[in-house]
Structure formats: C-alpha cells, structure tokens
SETOR-857289 format. One record per residue (C-alpha): residue number from 1; chain; x, y, z. Coordinates in nm, 3 decimals, decimal comma, always signed. Layout:
REM SETOR-857289
R    k  c       xx       yy       zz
R  NUM  A        X        Y        Z
...
This chain:
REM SETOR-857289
R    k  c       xx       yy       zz
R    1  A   +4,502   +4,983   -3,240
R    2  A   +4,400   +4,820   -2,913
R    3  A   +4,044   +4,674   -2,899
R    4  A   +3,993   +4,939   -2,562
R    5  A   +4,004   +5,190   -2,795
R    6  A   +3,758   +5,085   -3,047
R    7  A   +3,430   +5,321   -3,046
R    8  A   +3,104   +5,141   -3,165
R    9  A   +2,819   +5,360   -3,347
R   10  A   +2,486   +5,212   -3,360
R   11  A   +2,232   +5,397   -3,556
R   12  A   +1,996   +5,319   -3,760
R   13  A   +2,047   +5,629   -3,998
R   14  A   +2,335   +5,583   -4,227
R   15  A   +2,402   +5,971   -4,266
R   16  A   +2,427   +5,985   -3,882
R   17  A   +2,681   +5,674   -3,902
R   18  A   +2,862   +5,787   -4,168
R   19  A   +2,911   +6,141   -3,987
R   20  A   +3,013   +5,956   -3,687
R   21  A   +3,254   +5,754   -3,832
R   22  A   +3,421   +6,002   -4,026
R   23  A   +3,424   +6,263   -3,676
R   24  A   +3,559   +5,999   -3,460
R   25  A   +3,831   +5,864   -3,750
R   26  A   +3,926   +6,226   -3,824
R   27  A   +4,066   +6,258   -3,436
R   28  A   +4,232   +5,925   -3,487
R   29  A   +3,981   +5,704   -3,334
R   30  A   +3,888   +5,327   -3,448
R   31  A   +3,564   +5,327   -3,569
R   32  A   +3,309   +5,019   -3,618
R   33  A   +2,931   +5,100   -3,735
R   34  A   +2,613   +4,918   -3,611
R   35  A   +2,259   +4,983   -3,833
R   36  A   +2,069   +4,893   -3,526
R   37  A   +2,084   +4,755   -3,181
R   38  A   +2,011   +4,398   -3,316
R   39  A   +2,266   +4,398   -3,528
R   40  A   +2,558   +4,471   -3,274
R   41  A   +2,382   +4,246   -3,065
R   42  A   +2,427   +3,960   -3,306
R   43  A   +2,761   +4,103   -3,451
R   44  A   +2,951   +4,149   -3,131
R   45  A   +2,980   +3,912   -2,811
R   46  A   +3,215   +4,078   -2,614
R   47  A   +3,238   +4,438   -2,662
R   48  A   +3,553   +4,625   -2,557
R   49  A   +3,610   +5,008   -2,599
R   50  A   +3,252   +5,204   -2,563
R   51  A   +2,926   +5,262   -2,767
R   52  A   +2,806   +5,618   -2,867
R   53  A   +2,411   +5,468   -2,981
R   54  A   +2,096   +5,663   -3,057
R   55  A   +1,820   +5,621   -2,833
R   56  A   +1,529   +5,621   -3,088
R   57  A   +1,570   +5,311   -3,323
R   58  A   +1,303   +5,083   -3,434
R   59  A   +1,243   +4,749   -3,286
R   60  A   +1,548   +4,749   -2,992
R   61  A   +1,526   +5,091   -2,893
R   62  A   +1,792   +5,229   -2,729
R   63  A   +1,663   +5,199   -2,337
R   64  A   +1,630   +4,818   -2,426
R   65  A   +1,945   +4,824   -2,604
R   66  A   +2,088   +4,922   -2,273
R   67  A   +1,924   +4,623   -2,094
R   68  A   +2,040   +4,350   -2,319
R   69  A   +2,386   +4,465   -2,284
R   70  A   +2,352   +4,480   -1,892
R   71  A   +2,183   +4,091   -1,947
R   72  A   +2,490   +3,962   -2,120
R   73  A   +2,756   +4,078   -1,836
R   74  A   +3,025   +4,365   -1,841
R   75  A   +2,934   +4,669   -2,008
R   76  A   +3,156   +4,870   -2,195
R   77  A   +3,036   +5,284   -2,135
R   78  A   +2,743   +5,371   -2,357
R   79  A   +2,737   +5,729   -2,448
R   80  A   +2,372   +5,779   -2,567
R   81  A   +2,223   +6,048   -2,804
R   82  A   +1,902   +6,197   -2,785
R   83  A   +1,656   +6,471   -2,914
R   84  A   +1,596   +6,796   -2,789
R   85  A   +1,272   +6,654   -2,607
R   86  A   +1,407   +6,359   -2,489
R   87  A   +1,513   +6,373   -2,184
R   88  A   +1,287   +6,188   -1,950
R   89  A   +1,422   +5,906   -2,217
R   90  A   +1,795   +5,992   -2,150
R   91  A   +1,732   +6,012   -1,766
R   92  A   +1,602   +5,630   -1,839
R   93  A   +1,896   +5,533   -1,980
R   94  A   +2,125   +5,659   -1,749
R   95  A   +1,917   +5,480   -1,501
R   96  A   +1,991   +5,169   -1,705
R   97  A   +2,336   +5,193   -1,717
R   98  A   +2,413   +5,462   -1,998
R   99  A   +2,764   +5,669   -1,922
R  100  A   +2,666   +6,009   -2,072
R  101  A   +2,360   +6,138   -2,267
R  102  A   +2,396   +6,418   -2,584
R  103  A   +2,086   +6,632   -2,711
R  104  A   +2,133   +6,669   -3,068
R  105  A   +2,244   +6,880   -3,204
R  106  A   +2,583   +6,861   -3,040
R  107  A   +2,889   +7,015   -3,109
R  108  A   +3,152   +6,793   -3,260
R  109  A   +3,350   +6,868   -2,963
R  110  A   +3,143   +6,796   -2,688
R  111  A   +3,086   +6,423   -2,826
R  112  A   +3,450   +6,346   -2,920
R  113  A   +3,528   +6,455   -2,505
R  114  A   +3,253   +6,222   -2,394
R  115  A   +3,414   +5,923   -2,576
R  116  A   +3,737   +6,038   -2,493
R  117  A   +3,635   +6,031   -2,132
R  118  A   +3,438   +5,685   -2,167
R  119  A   +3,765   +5,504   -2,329
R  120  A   +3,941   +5,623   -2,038
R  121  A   +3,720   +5,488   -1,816
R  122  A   +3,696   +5,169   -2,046
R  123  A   +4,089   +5,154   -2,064
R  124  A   +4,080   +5,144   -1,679
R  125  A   +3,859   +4,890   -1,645
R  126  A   +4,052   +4,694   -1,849
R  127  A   +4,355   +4,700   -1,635
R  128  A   +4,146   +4,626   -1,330
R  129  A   +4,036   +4,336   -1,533
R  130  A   +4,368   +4,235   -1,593
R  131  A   +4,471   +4,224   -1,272
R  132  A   +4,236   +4,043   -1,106
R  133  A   +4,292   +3,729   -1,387
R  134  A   +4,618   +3,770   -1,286
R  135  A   +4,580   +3,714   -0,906
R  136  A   +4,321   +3,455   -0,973
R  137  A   +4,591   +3,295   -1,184
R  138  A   +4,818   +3,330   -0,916
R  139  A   +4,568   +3,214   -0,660
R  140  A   +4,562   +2,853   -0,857
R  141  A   +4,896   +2,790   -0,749
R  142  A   +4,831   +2,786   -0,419
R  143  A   +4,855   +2,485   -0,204
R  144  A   +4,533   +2,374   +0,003
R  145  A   +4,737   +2,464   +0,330
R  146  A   +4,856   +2,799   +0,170
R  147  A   +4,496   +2,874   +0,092
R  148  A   +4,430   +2,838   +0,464
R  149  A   +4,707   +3,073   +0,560
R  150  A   +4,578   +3,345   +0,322
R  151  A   +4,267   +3,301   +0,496
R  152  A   +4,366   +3,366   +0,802
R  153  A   +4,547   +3,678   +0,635
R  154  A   +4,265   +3,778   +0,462
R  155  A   +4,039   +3,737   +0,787
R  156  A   +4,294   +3,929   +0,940
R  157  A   +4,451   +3,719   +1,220
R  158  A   +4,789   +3,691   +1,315
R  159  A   +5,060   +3,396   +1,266
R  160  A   +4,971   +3,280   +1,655
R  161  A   +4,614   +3,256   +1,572
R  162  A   +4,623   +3,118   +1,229
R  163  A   +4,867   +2,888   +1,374
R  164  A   +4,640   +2,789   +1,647
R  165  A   +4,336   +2,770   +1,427
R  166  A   +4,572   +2,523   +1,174
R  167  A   +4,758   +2,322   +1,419
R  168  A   +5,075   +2,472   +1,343
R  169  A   +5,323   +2,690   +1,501
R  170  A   +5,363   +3,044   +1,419
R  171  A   +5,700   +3,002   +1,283
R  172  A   +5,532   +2,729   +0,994
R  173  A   +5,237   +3,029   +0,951
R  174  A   +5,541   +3,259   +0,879
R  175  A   +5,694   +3,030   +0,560
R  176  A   +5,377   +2,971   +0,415
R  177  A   +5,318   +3,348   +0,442
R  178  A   +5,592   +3,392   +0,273
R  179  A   +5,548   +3,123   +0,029
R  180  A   +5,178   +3,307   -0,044
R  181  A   +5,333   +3,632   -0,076
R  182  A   +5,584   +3,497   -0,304
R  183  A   +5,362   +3,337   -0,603
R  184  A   +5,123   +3,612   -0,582
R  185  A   +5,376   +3,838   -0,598
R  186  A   +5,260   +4,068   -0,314
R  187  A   +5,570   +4,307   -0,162
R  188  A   +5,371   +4,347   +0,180
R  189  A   +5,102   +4,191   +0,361
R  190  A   +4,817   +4,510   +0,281
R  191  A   +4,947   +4,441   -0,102
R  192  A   +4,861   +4,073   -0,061
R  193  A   +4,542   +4,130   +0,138
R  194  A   +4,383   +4,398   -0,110
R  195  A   +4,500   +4,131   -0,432
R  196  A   +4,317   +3,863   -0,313
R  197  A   +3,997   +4,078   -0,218
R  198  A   +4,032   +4,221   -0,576
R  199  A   +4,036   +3,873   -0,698
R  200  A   +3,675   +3,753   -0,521
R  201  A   +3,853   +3,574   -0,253
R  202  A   +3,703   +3,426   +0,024
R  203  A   +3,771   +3,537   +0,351
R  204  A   +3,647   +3,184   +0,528
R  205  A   +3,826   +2,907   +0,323
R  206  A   +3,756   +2,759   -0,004
C-alpha cells in the first residue's frame, strides 16, 4: 500500500490505539501506532500519509506535538482528538497547524471521513511534490544561456527584448525557447512559465 496512505495513531492509551487501529484497518486503511508524541518523533523522520493524535498526552502534549512537526519541515495533515471541554485546546492546535479537531466521543464515521479527507489532501500534496522535483530535475539540464532565456520568459519579456537584454537576435531567443520548452517538457509558453514558478525559480537569473 502506498506510504500516502499510511494513517499514524499516536496515543498514549493502548485501548484508544488498539480501537484505532482496528477502525481504520477494518475500512482497509494502513495502520501504524505511536504510544506518545516522543516516540513517533524518534520513530519516524519523514512522515507521509496523516496523523489522527490525541491532544492530552504526558510530556509532548499534543499542541507541542504539533510544533515539533512544523520545526522539522513538511507536515503531513494532523487530525487531532480532544475532550468534550477542550476546545480552546483544539482551537490551539488548529492554530498550529492541526487539519481537523474531533470531541470524543465521535462516531466511527465521522473520524474515518476526516482521514479520508486528510489522505486526499496528503495524496495531493504528494503529486505537487512530485512535480516540482521533476521540473527542478529538468531545470538542471539547462544550459547557463538557456537559464537566461527562461528568465526573460519567466520575467515575462518577449524574444526582441530578451534578445536585446542577451545580445542576441530574436530568432537565437526563439531556439533556445524552444530548446527550454523541450527538456522541461512544457507544450506552451503559460505551461513552461507556471513549471518553473512551481519549481522556486527565479525570475532575475541564477
């Protein structure tokens, strides 16, 4: 089963896991149980798929949880569950990041469309992900004059002005256009302009 579809359950009650695990497995879901935020902490480096965590755990509660993970880089979506009375604590952790809070008790339902929801929204960013190491791939291919050309692109001049700008004419802008459009595999000029924007790049040279 792909790794975007892997839902993490950190808890430090093992009833609460176990009933977790065997909910989510039941509608065909991968499953992978945490005792506490610590422990997926130490236990997982790059986490893919998202986290359904409790909010009340001792020593890394589940606000701070939510902080380390933000530390660390991309975060998966954290679906976080809280008590009746918590919910200045779940507004906190949406604040820090959280996807979705549920007030136990919940019905089985209502959970298992929240993480169906957040592994779409994980699967997504995934692709997106994807794609941009592919067009930064693609970008690495690219001679130093090419480079300048997309720039101008980018920047959004035309062939006469890049051309100008380069010391070239227009009709040399127009082959390494299409040489640019060619190894980043772009079928227009507003498909090549909106690649290399996904991929970070720089609109005023390297």
């Amino acid at each position: 089963m792909p790794s975007d579809t892997l839902v993490h359950v950190v808890d430090d009650d093992l009833a609460v896991r176990r009933a977790l695990a065997f909910l989510l497995a039941t509608d065909g879901l991968a499953v992978r149980v945490h005792e506490s935020a610590s422990a997926f902490l130490a236990a997982v480096a790059e986490p893919t798929g998202c986290i359904v965590t409790d909010v009340r755990m001792p020593e890394v509660d589940g606000i701070e949880f939510l902080r380390r993970l933000r530390q660390r880089g991309p975060m998966p979506p954290v679906i976080v569950m809280t008590g009746h009375a918590d919910v200045p604590l779940a507004v906190a952790a949406m604040k820090e990041g959280a996807r979705d809070f549920i007030e136990k008790p919940f019905d089985d339902e209502v959970l298992l469309a929240s993480v169906r929801s957040a592994l779409a929204q994980a699967e997504r960013s995934a692709d997106r992900a994807a794609e941009t190491k592919a067009v930064q791939t693609r970008l690495a291919t690219l001679s130093e004059r090419e480079r300048d050309v997309l720039d101008g692109l980018v920047a959004g001049k035309a062939n006469k002005v890049i051309g100008l700008d380069l010391g070239i004419s227009p009709r040399t802008v127009e082959i390494y256009r299409a040489n640019v459009m060619s190894k980043l595999q772009a079928g227009s000029l507003s498909e090549l302009v909106r690649m290399a924007l996904t991929a970070g790049y720089p609109t005023g040279g390297p």
